[in-house]
C-alpha positions as CSV (number, residue, x, y, z in Angstrom):
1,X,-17.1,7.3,22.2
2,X,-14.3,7.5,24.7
3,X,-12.9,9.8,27.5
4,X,-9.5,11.6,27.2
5,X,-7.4,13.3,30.5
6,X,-5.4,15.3,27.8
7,X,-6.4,17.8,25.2
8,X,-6.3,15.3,22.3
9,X,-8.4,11.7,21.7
10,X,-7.5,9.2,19.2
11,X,-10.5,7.6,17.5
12,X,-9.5,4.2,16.5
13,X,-12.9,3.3,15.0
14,X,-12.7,6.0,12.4
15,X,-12.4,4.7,9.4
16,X,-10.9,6.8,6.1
17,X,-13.3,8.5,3.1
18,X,-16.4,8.4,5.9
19,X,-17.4,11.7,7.8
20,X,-17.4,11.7,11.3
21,X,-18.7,14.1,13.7
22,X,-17.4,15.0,17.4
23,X,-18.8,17.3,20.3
24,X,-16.4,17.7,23.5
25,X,-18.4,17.5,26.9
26,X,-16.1,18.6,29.8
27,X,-16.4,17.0,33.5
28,X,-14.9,18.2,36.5
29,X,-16.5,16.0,39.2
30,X,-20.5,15.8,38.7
31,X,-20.2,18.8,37.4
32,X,-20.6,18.6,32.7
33,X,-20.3,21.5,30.7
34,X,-22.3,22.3,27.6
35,X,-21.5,20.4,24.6
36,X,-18.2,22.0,22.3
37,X,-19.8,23.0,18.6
38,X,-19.8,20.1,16.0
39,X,-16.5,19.3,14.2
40,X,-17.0,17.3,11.0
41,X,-13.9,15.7,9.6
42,X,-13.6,12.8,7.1
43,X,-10.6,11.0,7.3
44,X,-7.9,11.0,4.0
45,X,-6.1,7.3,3.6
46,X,-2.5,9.2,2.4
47,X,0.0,6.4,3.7
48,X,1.0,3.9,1.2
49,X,1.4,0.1,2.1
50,X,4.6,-1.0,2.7
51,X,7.4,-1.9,-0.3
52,X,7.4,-5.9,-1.4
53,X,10.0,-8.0,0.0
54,X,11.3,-11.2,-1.5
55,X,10.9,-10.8,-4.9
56,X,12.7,-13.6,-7.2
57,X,12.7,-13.9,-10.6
58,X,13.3,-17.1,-12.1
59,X,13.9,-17.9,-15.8
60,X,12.1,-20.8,-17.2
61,X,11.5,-22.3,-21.1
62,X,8.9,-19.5,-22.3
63,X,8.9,-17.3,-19.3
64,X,10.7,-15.5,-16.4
65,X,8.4,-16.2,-13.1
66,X,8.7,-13.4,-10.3
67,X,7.0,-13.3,-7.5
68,X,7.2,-11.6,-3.5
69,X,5.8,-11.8,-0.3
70,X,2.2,-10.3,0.0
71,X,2.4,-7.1,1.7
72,X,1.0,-7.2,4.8
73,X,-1.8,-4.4,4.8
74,X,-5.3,-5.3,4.8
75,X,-6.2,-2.4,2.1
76,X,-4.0,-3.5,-0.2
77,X,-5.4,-4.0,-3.5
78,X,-2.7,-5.3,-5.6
79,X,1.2,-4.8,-7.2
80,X,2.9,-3.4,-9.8
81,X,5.5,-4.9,-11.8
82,X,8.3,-2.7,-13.5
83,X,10.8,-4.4,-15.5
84,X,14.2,-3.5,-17.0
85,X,15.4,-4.7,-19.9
86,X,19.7,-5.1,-20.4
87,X,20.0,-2.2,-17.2
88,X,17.2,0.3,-19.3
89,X,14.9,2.5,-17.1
90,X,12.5,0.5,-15.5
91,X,8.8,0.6,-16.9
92,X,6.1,-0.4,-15.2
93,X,4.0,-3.9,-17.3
94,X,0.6,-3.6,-17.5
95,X,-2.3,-3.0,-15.3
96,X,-2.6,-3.6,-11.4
97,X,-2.2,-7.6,-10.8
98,X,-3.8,-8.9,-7.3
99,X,-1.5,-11.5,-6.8
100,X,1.6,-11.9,-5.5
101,X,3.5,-13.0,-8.9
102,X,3.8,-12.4,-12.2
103,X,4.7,-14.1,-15.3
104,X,6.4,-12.4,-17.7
105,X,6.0,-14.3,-21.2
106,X,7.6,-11.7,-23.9
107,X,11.3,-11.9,-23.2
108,X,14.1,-12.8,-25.5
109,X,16.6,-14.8,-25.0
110,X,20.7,-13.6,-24.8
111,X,19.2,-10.4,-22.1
112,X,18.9,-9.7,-18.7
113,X,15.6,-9.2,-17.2
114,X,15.1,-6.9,-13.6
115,X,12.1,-6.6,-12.2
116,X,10.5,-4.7,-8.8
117,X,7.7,-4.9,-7.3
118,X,5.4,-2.1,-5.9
119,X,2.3,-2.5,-3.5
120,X,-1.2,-0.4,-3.9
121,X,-3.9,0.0,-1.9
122,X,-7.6,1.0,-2.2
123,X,-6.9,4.7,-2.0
124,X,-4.4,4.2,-4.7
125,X,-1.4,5.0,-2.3
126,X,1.3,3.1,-4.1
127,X,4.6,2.4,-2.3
128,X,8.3,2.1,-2.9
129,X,9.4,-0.2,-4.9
130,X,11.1,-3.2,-3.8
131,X,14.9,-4.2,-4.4
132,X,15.2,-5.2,-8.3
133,X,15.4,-9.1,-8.8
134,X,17.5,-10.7,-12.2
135,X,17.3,-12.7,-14.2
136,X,18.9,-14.0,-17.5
137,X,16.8,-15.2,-20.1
């Protein structure tokens, strides 16, 4: 699949959770030695996308909206929302959503809403979470 003048070789077709085998042939002129014995290896996805950025949260007359910026990662499979409730712990609201908002429907008025964002992708890597946006409801 490629050549390599240094003791190491970067396969950037391998892709992660598929096995991929590799031989070493060594050439010194016309001369080619045998192949090197087989090394299996399958790949491990273990880098998480990168944290949301932009997030808002705006209060409206049933409902706080927050949204983001998609993350830019082309395995990412969707977000999680965490929200604080009058500066409580943050918990994270229900199950994986793919898009990039979220509307949050059981709030109360007279408290402060915070909510941040984290990204996940198909190997379940989730990232950081994103700088908490408020708002009052």
């Amino acid at each position: 699949i490629g050549t390599a003048d240094q003791p190491h070789f970067v396969d950037p077709s391998a892709q992660s959770g598929i096995e991929h085998r590799y031989t070493i042939v060594a050439l010194e002129g016309q001369a080619e030695s045998l192949a090197s014995a087989v090394v299996k290896i399958t790949p491990v996805d273990t880098f998480a996308p990168s944290t949301p950025t932009g997030v808002t949260a705006l209060a409206g007359p049933d409902s706080i909206e927050v949204s983001w910026r998609r993350s830019p990662e082309s395995d990412t499979q969707g977000y999680f929302v965490y929200r604080s409730v009058n500066a409580a712990p943050f918990e994270r609201q229900g199950a994986l959503v793919t898009l990039p908002a979220y509307s949050d429907r059981k709030v109360e008025h007279g408290k402060a809403y915070r909510y941040t964002i984290s990204a996940v992708d198909k190997s379940n890597n989730e990232s950081d979470k994103s700088s908490p946006a408020e708002a009052a409801f």
